[in-house]
C-alpha positions in Angstrom: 18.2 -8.9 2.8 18.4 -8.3 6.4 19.1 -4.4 5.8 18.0 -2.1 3.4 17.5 1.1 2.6 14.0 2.4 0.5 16.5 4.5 -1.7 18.4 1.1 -3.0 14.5 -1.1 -3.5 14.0 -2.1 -7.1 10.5 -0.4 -7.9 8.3 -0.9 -10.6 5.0 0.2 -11.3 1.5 -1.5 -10.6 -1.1 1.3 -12.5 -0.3 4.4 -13.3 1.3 6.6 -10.9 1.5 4.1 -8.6 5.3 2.9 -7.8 5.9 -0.4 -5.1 8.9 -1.6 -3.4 9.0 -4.1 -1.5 11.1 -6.3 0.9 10.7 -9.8 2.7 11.3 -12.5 4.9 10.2 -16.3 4.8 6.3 -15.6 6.2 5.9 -11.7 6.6 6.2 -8.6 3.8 6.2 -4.6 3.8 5.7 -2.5 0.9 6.1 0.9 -0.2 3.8 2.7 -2.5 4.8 6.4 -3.8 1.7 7.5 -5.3 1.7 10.4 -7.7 -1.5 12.9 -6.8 -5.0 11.6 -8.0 -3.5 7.9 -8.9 -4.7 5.5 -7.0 -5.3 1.6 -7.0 -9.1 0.5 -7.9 -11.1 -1.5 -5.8 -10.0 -5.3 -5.3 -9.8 -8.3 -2.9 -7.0 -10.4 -2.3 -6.6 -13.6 0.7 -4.0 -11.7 2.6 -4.6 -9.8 5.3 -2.9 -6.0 4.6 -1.8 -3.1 7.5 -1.6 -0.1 5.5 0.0 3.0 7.0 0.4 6.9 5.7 3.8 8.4 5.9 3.4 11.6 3.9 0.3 12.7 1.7 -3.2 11.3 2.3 -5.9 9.6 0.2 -9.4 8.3 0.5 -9.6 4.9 1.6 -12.5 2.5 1.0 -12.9 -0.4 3.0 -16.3 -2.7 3.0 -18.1 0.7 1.3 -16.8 2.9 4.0 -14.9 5.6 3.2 -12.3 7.8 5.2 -9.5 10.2 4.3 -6.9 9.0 5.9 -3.2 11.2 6.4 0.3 10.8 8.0 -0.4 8.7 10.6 -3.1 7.5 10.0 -3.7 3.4 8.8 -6.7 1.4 8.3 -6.7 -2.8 9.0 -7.7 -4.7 5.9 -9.2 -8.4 6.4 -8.4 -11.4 4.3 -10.9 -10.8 1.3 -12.2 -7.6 1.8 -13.0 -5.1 -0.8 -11.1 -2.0 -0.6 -9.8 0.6 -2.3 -7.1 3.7 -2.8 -7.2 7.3 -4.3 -4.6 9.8 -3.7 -5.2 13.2 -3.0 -4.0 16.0 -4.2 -0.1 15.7 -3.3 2.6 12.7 -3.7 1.7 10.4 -1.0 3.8 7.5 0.5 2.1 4.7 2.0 4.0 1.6 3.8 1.8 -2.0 3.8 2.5 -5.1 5.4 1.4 -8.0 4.6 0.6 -12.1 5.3 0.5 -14.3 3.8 3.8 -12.8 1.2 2.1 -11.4 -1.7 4.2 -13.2 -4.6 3.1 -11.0 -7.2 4.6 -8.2 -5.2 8.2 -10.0 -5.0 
């Protein structure tokens, strides 16, 4: 899939409100989340290291028990294994991740 368009990604939701796309190579990721207001993804760890980024909307952003609103523009760094969390704020919000290791689960 060397070209694509966000419009033409399969989504699907992971919890409510909360719709990924995704697309991939052979070692890297990037995902979209459209987040309805107030969803948001509770706190979790995973092994890969994540980039998130805010492209419209904001939310509050936990990271190791530290908490920031973060807004267009705006990204935070998450390590390998590190809790963190998302909630959305009060407006749709649209948020693009990249990842590595690939997450499978998001395939």
């Amino acid at each position: 899939m060397p070209f694509f368009s966000d419009k033409n990604l399969h989504g699907r939701n992971i919890a409510p409100g909360v719709l990924l796309k995704s697309v991939y190579g052979d070692k890297t990721m990037l995902t979209i989340f459209d987040m309805e207001p107030h969803a948001g993804v509770p706190s979790h760890r995973h092994e890969h290291e994540q980039i998130t980024y805010i492209i419209e909307g904001g939310m509050e952003f936990t990271l190791n028990g530290e908490v920031k609103i973060i807004r267009p523009g705006d990204g935070v760094v998450v390590p390998s294994n590190t809790e963190h969390s998302a909630k959305n704020l009060d407006k749709r919000t649209k948020v693009i991740d990249a990842w590595y290791p690939i997450r499978e689960d998001y395939k």
